[in-house]
Backbone as CSV, one residue per row, in Angstrom:
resi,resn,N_x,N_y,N_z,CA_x,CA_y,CA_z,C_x,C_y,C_z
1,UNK,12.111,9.862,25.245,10.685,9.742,25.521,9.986,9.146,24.313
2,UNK,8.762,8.107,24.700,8.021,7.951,23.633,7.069,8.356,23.786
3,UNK,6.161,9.148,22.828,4.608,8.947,22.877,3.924,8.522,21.718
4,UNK,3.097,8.224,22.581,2.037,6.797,22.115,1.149,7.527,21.200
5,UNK,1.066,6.784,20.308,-0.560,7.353,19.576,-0.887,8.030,18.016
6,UNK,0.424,8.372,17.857,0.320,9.035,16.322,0.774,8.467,14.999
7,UNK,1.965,8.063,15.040,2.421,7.275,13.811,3.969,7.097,14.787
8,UNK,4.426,6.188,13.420,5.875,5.809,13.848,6.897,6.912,12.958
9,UNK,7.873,7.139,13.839,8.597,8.402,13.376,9.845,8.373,14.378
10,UNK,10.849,8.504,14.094,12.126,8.685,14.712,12.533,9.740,14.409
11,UNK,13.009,10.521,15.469,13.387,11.520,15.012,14.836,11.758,16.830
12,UNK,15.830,11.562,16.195,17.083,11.289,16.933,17.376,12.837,17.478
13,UNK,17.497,13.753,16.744,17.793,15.066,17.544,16.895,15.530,18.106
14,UNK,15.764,15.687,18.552,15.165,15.464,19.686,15.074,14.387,20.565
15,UNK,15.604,13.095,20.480,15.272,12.491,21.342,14.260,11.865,22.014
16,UNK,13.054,11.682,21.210,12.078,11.128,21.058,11.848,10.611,19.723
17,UNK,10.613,9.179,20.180,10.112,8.277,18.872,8.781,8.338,19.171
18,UNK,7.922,8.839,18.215,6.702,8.723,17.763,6.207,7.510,17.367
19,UNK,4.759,6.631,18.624,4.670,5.022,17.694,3.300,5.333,18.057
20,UNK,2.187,4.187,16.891,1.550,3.947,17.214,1.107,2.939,17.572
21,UNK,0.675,2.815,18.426,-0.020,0.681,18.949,-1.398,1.042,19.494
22,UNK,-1.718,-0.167,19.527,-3.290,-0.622,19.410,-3.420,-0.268,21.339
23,UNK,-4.734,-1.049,21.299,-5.350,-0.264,23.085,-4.362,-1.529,23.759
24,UNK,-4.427,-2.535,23.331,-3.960,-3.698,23.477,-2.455,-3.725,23.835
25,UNK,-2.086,-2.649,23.183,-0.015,-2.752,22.874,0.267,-1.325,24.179
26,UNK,-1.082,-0.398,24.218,-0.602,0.415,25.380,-0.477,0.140,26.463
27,UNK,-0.900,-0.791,27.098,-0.254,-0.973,28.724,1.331,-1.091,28.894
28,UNK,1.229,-2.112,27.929,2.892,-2.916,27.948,4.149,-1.827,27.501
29,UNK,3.587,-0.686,26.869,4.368,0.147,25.948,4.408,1.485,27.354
30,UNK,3.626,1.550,28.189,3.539,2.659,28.957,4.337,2.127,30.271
31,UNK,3.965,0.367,30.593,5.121,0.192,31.567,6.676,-0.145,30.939
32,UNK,7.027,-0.209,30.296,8.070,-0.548,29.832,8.803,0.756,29.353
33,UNK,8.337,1.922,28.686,8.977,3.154,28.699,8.286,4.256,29.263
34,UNK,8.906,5.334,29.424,8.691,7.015,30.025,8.265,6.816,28.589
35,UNK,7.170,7.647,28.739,6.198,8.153,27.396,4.844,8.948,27.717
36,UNK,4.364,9.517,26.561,3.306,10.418,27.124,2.391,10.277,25.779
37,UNK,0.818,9.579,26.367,-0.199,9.452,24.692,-0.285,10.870,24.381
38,UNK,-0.454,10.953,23.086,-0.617,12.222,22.363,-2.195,12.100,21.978
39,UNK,-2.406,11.114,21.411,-3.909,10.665,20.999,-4.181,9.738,21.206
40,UNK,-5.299,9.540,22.575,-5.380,8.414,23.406,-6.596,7.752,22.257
41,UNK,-6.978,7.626,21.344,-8.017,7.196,20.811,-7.822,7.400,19.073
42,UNK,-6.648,7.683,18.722,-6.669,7.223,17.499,-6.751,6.597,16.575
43,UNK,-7.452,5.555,16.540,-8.421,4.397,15.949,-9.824,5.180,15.549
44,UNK,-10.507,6.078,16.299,-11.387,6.456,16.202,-11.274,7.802,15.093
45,UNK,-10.191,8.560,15.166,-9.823,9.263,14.275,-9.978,8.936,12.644
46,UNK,-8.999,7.760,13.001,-9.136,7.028,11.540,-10.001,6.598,10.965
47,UNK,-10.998,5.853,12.025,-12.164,5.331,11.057,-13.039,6.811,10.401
48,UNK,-12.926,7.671,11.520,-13.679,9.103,11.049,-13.262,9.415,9.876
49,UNK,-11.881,9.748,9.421,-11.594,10.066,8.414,-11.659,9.270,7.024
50,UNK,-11.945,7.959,7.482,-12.499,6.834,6.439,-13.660,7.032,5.689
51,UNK,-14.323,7.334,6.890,-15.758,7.311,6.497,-16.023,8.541,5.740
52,UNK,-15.078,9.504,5.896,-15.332,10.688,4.929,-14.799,10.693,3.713
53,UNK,-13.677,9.587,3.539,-13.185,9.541,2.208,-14.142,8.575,1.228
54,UNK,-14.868,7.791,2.197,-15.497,6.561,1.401,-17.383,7.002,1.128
55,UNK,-17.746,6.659,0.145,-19.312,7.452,-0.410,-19.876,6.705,0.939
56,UNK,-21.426,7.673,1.019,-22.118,6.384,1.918,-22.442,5.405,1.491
57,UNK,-22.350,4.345,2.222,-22.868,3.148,1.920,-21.986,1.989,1.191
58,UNK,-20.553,2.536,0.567,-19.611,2.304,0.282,-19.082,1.353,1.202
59,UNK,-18.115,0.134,0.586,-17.935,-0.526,1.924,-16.102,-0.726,1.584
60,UNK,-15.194,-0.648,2.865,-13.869,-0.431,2.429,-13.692,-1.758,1.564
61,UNK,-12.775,-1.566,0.483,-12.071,-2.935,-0.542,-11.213,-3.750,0.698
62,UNK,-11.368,-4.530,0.981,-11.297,-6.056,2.049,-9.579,-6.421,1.108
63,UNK,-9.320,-6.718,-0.122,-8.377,-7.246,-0.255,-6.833,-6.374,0.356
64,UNK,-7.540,-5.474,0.560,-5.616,-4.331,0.508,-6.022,-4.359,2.216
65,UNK,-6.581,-4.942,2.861,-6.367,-5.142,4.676,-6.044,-6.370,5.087
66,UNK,-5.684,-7.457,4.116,-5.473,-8.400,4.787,-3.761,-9.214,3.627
67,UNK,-3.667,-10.184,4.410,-2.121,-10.233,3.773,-2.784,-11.501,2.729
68,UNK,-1.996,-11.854,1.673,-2.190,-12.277,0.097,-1.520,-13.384,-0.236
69,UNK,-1.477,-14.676,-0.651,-0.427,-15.621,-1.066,-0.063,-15.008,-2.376
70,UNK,1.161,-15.282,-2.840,1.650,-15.687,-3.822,0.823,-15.577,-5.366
71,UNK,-0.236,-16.406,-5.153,-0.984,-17.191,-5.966,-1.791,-16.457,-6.203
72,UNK,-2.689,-15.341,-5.023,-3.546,-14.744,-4.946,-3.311,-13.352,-5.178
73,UNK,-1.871,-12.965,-4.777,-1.740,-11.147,-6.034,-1.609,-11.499,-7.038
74,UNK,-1.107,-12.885,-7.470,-0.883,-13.001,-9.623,-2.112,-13.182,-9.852
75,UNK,-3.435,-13.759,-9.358,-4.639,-13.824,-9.581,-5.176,-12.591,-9.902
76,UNK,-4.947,-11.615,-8.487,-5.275,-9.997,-8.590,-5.077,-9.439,-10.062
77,UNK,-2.832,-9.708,-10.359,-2.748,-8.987,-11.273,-3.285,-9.356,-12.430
78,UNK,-3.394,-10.613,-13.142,-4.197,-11.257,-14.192,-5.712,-10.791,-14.087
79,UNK,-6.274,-10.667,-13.265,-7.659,-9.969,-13.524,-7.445,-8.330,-13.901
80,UNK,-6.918,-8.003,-13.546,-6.481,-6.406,-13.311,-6.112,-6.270,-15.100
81,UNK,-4.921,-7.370,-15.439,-5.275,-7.281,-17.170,-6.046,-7.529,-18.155
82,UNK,-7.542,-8.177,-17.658,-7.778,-8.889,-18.568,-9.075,-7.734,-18.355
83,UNK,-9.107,-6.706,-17.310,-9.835,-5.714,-17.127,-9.236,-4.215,-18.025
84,UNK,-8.277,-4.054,-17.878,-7.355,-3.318,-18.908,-6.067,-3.488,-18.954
85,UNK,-6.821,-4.325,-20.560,-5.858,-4.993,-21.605,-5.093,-3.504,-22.053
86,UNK,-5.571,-2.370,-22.144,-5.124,-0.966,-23.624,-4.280,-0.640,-22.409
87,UNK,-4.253,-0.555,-20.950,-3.313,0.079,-20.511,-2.096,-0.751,-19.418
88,UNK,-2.351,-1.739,-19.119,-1.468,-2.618,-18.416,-0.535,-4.078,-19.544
89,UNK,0.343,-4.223,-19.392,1.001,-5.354,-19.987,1.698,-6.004,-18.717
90,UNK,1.670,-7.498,-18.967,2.736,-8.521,-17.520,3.549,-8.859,-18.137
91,UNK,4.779,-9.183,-17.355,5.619,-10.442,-18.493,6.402,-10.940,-17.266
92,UNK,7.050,-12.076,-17.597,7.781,-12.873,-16.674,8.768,-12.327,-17.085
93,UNK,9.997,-12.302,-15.955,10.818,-12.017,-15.965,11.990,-12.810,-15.315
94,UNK,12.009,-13.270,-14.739,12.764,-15.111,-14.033,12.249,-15.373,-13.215
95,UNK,12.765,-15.987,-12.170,12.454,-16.942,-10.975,12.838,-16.674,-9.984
96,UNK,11.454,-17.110,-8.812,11.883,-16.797,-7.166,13.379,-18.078,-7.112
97,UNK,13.726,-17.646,-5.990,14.478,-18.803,-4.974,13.322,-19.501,-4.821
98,UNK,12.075,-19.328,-4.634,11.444,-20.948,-4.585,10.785,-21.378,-5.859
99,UNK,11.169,-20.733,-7.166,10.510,-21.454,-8.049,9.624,-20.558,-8.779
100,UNK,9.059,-19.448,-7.941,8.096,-18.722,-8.642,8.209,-18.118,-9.968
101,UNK,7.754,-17.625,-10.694,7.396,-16.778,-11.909,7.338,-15.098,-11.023
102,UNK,8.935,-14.675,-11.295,8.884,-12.931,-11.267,8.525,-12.350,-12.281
103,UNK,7.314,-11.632,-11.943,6.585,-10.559,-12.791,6.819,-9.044,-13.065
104,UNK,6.633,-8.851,-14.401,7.166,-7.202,-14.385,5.450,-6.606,-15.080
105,UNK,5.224,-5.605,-14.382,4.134,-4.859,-15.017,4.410,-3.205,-15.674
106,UNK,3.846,-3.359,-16.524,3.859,-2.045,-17.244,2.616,-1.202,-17.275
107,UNK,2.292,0.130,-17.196,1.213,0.792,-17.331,1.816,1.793,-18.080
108,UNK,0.938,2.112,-19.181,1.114,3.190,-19.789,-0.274,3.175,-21.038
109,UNK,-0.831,4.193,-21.658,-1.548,4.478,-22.123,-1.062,4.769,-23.870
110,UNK,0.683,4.749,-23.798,1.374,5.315,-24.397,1.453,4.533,-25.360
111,UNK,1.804,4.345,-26.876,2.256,3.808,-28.063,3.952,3.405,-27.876
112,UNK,4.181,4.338,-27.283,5.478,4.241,-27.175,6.262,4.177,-25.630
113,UNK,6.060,3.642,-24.773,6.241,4.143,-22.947,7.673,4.433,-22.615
114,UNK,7.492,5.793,-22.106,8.901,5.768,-21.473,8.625,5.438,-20.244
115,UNK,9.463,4.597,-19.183,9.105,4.387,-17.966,9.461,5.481,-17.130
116,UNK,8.572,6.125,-15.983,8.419,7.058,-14.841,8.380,6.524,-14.072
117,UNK,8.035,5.722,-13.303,8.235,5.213,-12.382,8.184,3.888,-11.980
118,UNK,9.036,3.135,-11.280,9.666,1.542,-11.067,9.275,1.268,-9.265
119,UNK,8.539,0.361,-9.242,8.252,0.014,-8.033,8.683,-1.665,-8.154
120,UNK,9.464,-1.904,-6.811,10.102,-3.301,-6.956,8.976,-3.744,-5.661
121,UNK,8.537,-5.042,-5.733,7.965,-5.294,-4.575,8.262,-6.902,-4.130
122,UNK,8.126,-6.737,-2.716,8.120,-8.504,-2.174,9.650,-9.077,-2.373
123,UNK,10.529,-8.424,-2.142,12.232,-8.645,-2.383,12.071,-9.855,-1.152
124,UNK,11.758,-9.488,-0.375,11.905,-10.327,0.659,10.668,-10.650,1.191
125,UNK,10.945,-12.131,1.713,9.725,-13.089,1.909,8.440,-12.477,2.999
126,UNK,8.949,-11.896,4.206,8.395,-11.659,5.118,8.087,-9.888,5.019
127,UNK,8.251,-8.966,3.747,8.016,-7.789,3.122,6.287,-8.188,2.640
128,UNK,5.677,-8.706,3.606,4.097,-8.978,2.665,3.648,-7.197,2.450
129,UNK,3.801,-6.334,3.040,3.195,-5.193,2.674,3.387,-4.564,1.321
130,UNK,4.368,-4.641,1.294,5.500,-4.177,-0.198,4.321,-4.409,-1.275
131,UNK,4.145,-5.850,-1.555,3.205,-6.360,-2.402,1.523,-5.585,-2.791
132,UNK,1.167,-5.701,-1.714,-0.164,-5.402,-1.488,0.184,-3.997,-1.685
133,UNK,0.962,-2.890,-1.255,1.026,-1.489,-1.315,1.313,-1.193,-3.065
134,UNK,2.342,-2.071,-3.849,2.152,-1.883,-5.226,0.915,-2.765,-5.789
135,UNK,0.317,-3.714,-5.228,-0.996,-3.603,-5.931,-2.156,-2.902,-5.788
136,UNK,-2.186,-1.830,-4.847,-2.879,-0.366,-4.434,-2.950,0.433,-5.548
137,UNK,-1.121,0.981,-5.504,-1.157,1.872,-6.412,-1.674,1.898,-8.028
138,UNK,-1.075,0.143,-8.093,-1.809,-0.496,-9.504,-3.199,0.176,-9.844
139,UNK,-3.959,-0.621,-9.078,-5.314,-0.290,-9.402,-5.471,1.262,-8.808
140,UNK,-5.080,1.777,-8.077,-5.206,2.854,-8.024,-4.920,3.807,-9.557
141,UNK,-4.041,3.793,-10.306,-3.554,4.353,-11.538,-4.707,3.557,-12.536
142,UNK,-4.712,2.761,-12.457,-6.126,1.941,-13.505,-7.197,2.737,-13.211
143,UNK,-7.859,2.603,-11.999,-8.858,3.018,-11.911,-9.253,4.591,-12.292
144,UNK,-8.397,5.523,-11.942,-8.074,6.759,-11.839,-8.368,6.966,-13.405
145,UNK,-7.692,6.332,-14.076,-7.093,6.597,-15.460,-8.369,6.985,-16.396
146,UNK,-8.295,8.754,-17.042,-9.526,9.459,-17.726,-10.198,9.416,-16.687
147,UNK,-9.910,9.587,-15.145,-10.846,10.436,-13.849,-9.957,11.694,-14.091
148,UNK,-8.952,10.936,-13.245,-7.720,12.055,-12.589,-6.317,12.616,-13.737
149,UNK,-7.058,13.922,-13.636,-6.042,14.746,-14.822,-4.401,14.220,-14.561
150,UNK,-4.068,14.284,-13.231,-2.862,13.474,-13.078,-2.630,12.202,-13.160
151,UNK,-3.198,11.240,-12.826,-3.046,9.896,-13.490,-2.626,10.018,-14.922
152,UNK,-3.938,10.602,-15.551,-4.355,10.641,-17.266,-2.652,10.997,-17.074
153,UNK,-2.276,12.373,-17.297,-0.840,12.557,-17.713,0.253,11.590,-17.434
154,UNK,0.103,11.088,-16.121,1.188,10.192,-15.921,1.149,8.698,-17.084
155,UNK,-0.323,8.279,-17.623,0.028,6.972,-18.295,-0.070,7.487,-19.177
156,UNK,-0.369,8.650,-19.902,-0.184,9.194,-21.519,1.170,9.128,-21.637
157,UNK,2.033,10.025,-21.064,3.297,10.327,-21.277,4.193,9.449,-20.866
């Protein structure tokens, strides 16, 4: 059985898969398998819970919803350093199969960094999320950084 509506989730010993699709993807998804919606309107959920994470009047950041060239996350990340220089460093590191400049980023706050954590992104061409999800967390840890007692610890140490 599938039902419609919550997230994507496999789960084999029961025998059901958890998906979600748009209003658009449910007809085709309800004639084509036995399934049962769980949350016939979960779009509406989400924006609800948006709107509670985001201040009023706040408007969502546009770059992390839409997909990015090449050209345009090294743009991201080069602004992102030249915004903080004391806690981010880039460096090249070799070359795509088409030529590109592979980038390695560092965050740390540290004199000395031990690395905690390694995020590889964009291995593969048609992986556009990969990218955009480590330039989230990027600025997510920048921004954070002397907010959030956990950030702070994670780029001190």
């Amino acid at each position: 059985m599938v039902r419609v509506g919550v997230h994507t989730l496999l789960n084999v010993r029961l025998g059901e898969v958890v998906v979600r699709v748009t209003a658009e993807q449910r007809p085709i998804v309800e004639e084509t398998l036995e399934c049962k919606v769980v949350v016939p309107d979960l779009e509406r959920h989400v924006l609800a819970g948006e709107a509670i994470e985001r201040p009023a009047g706040a408007k969502p950041n546009d770059f992390f919803s839409a997909y990015h060239t090449y050209d345009e996350l090294v743009a991201f990340y080069k602004d992102k350093l030249s915004e903080y220089p004391n806690l981010m460093k880039m460096k090249v590191i070799g070359k795509s199969g088409q030529g590109n400049d592979m980038h390695a980023i560092v965050l740390t706050a540290s004199t000395s960094p031990q690395p905690r954590f390694y995020f590889q992104c964009q291995i593969h061409a048609r992986e556009w999320i990969s990218g955009i999800t480590c330039a989230y967390i990027l600025e997510y840890l920048l921004d954070k950084y002397q907010i959030d007692d956990v950030v702070t610890r994670i780029l001190v140490r």
